[in-house]
C-alpha positions in Angstrom: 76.6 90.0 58.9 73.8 88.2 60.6 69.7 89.4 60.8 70.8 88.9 65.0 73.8 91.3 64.3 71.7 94.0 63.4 69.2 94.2 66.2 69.3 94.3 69.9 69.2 90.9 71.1 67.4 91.4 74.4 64.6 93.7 72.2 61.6 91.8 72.2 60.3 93.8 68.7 62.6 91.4 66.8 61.0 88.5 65.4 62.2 87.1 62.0 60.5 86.3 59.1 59.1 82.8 59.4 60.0 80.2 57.4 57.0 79.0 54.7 55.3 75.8 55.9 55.9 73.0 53.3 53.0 70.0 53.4 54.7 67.1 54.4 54.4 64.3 51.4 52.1 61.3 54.1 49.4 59.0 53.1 47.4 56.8 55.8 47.7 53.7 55.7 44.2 51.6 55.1 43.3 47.5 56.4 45.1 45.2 53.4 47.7 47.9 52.8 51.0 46.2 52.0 53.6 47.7 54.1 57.3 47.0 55.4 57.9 47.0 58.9 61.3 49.1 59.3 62.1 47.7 63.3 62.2 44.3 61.8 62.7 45.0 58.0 60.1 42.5 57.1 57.0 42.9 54.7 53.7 42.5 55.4 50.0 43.5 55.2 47.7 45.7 57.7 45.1 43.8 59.5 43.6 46.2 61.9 43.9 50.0 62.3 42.6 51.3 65.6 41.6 54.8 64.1 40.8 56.3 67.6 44.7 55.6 68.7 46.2 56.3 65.9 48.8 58.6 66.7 49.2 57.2 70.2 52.4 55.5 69.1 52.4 53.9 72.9 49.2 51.8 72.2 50.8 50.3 68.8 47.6 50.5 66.9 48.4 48.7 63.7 48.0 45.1 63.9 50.2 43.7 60.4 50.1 39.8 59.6 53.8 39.6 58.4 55.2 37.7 55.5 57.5 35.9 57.5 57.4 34.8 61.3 59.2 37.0 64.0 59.7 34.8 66.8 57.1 31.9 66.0 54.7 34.4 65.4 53.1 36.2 62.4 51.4 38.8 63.9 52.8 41.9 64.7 51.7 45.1 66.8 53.5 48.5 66.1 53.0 52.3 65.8 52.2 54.1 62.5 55.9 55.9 62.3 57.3 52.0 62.3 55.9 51.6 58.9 56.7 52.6 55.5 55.1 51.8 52.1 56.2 48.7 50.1 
């Protein structure tokens, strides 16, 4: 039997016990950070962080200087979420 099987579904008194927040394990990333760029699966290290847009994912505010090229290029701009730790 379900918590919604024992209470009137259109009562609005029901509101079940909420789940405990857990702190989610994330580190920011700092300027000479090496990182691996999961879009491209290359490594390569931070260069520039704008910190004012930095969860603006749309304004790709960290610059990274990649290992290798990506189309005759080495530098890259992406979002925070597009990198993780090497």
């Amino acid at each position: 039997m379900s918590t919604y099987d024992q209470h009137d579904l259109f009562s609005f008194d029901f509101n079940p016990a909420p789940e405990p927040e857990r702190p989610i394990p994330f580190r920011l990333p700092k300027e000479g950070d090496r990182v691996l760029v999961s879009s491209l699966q290359q490594r390569g290290r931070i260069d520039y962080l704008d910190q004012r847009n930095l969860f603006h994912d749309h304004m790709y505010p960290v610059q990274v200087i990649l290992d290798e090229p990506y189309e005759d290029t080495r530098l890259y701009r992406t979002s925070i979420g597009d990198l993780a730790e090497v």
